[in-house]
N, C-alpha and C positions, 0 to 999 in steps of 0.2 A: 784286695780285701785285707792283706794282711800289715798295710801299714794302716787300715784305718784299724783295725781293733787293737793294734797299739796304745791309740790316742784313744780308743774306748776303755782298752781294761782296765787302766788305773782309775776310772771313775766307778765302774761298775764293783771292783774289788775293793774300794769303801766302801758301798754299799754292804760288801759280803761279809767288810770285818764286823761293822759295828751292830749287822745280826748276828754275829761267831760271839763278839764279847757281852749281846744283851742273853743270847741262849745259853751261854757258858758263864752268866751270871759276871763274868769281870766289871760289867757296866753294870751296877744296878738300876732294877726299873724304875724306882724311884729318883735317879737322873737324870732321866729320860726329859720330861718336861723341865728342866733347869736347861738340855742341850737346845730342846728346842725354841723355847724364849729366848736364850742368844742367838739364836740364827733370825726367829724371825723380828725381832725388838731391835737388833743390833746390826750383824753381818750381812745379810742378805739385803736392807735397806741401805747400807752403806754401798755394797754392789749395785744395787741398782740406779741409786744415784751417779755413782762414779759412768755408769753405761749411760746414762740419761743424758746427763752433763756435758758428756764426748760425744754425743751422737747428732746431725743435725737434725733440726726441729722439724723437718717434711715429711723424714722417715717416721717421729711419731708420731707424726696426725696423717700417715696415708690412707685414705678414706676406702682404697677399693682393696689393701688386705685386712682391713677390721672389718669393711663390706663379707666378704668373699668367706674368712675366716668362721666368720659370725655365720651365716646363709649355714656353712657346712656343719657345726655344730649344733644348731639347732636342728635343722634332718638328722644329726648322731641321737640326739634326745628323744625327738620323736620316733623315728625308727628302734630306738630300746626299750622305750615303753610301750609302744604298739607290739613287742615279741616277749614281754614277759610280764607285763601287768596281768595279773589270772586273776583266780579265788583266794590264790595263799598267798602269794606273791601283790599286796597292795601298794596304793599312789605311793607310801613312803617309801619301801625298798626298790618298786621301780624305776621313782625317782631320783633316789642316792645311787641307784645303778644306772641310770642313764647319765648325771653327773661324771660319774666313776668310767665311761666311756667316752666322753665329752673334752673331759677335762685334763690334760697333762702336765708332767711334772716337770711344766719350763719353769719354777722359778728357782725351785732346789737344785734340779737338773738341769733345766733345758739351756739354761745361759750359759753357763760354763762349760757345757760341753758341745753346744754348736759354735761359741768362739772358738772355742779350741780346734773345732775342725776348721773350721770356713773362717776365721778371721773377726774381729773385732766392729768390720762394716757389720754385722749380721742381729747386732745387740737390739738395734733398734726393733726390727720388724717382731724379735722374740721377745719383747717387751708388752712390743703393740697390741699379742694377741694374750700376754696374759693381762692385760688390764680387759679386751674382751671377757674371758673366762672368770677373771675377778670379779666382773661387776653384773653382765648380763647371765651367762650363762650358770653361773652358780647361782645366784637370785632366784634366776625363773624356775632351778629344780628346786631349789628349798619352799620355793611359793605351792609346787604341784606336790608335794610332798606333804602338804598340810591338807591335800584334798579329804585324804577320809574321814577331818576328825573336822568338816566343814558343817553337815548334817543340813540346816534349815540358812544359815547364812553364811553360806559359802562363797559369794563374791569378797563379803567383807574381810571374811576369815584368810584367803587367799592374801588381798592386799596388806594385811597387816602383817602375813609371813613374808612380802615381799620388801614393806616395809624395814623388818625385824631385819632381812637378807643384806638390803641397801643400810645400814645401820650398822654389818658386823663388816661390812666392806669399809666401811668408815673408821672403823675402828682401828682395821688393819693397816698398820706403816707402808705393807707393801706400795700400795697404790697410791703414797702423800710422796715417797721418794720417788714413786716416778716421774710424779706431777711435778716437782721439786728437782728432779732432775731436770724434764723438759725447759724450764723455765730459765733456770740455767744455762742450756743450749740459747734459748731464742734469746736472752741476755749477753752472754758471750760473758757472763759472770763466772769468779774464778773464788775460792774459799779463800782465806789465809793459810801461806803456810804450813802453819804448825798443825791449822784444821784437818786443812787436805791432807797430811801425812798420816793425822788421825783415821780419817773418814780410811782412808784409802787402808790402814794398814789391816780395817774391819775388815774391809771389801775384799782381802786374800786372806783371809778367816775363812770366806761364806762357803765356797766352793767346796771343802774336805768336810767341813764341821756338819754341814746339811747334808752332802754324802753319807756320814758316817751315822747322822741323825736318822736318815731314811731308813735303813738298815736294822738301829735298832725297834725304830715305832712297828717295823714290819715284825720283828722278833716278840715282840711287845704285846700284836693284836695276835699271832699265831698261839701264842701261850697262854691267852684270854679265854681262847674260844675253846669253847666249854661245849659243840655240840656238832655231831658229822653231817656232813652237807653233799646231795647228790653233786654231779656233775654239771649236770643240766644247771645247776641253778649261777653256777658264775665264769664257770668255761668260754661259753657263747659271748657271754658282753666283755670279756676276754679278749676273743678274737675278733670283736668290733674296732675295740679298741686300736690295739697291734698293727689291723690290716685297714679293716671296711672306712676307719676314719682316714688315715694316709689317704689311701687310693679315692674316699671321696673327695677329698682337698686337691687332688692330684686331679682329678676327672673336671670338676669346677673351674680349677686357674686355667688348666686348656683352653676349656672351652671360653672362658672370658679372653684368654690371649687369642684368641682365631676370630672372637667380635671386634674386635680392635682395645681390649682393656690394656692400657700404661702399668701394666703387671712382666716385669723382666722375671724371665727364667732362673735368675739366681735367687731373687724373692719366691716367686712360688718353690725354689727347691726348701727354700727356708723355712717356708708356712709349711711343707708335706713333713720335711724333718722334726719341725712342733707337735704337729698329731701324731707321726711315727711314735714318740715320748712316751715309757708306760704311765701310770693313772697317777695322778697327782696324789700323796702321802695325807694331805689334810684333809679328802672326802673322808678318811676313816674319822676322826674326829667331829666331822660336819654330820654324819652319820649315827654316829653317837648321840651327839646334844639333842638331835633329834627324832630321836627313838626307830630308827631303823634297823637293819641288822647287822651292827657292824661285824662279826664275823664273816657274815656273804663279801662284803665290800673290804673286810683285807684281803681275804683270797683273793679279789681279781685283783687288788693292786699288787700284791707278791706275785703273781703270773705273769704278770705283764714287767714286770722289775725285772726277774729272773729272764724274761725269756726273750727281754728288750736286746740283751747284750748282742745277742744274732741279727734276730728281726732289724733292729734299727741299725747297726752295722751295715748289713746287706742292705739298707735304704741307702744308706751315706753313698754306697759301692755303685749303688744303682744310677744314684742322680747326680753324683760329681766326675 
């Protein structure tokens, strides 16, 4: 255990600076969105391509981890809304909560720090599943998230959130650089030069700058919230997260590997390592524009941040 939190700490220890410099005001919070617009405009797409690019074109189209992936996320969603959709708690925050336990934080986090464990084969498959989470699984929470304010036409109103969902997925780089990667790979195409130095010297930006980005948005939404919150209300989809998502990713590739599914043990160790991830940083944002509560939904992503460092450690311990 103690040479994997080695190769943990220093990830997890930007996280912690760049909430020490947003709470201790050294960052100001008005930075804050200048750091992130470099990571995700610039750095992080450059990363991804560089991974895209290097990686062969089977590993991104493997049909039975987007399968398997997807199957498991969707029971995350379902099963969070079915345990805290109430009277108080409506479609929108149980939505942005079930999101928030769905969704991890492979593209800030998850890439660079399962390379770093396991090696640079591994880029692919943690690509694979955030372009799942980018395009179906956030869509379909922001689509059921618009249910309350559906009233009399509510099919239409859904689709056009879904719509709206597939639109801010477009918008986003992430998912053109991976496309752009892949194509790459199946071309066996190669930048110039002077590009590639370019691209590439982003792409060892992305890693520390989004670490350190995390950290402060987390500092950011804690110093926002303007109102005290029982336990009950974000502890539980906390520990979905943490644990119940892992172990269903982990109980699923099983039981596909024992039907006969072309799913290797070091791929499924790879897809449980993804869910292991605590809660993706941009639900709080997605959460906002859409009027839910985003105070509830930093807390769970700070719980799951903080408490990642053990939990997914002790995954790493467990499965290599």
């Amino acid at each position: 255990m103690l040479h994997i939190l080695l190769v943990t700490f220093p990830f997890f220890a930007l996280v912690l600076a760049g909430y020490v410099a947003a709470r201790r005001r050294l960052l100001p919070l008005e930075a804050i969105p200048g750091l992130n617009g470099f990571v995700l405009f610039f750095a992080l797409p450059c990363m991804l391509f560089r991974f895209g690019s290097t990686t062969p074109i089977a590993q991104l189209l493997d049909g039975w981890v987007a399968g398997l992936y997807l199957l498991c996320g969707l029971i995350v969603v379902a099963g969070t809304i079915a345990f805290t959709l109430n009277a108080r708690l409506r479609w929108g925050d149980a939505a942005m909560g079930a999101l928030v336990a769905a969704f991890p934080n492979s593209g800030f986090m998850g890439v660079p720090l399962i390379v770093a464990l396991l090696g640079a084969s591994t880029a692919g498959t943690v690509i694979l599943t955030m372009v799942v989470d980018m395009v179906v699984t956030s869509s379909l929470c922001i689509a059921l998230s618009r249910l309350d304010q559906t009233q009399g036409n509510g099919r239409s109103a859904v689709l056009d959130a879904a719509r709206n969902a597939l639109k801010g997925v477009a918008a986003n780089p992430m998912p053109w650089a991976i496309l752009l990667g892949g194509l790459a790979s199946a071309t066996a195409f190669q930048l110039p030069a002077p590009v590639q130095t370019t691209v590439w010297l982003l792409a060892d930006s992305a890693s520390p700058v989004a670490l350190f980005t995390i950290g402060a948005v987390l500092a950011r939404a804690q110093m926002t919230a303007n109102h005290p919150m029982p336990l009950a209300d974000y502890l539980p989809v906390a520990l979905v997260k943490l644990f119940v998502h892992p172990l269903l990713v982990l109980a699923v590739g099983w039981l596909a590997m024992q039907a006969g599914a072309p799913l290797p043990w070091s791929t499924l160790t790879v897809m449980v390592l993804v869910a292991a991830l605590p809660s993706a940083s941009n639900v709080s944002l997605l959460a906002e524009r859409f009027g839910a509560d985003n105070g509830r939904i930093a807390r769970i992503i700070l719980v799951t941040t903080a408490a990642a460092f053990l939990s997914f450690s002790a995954a790493v311990t467990l499965l290599t």
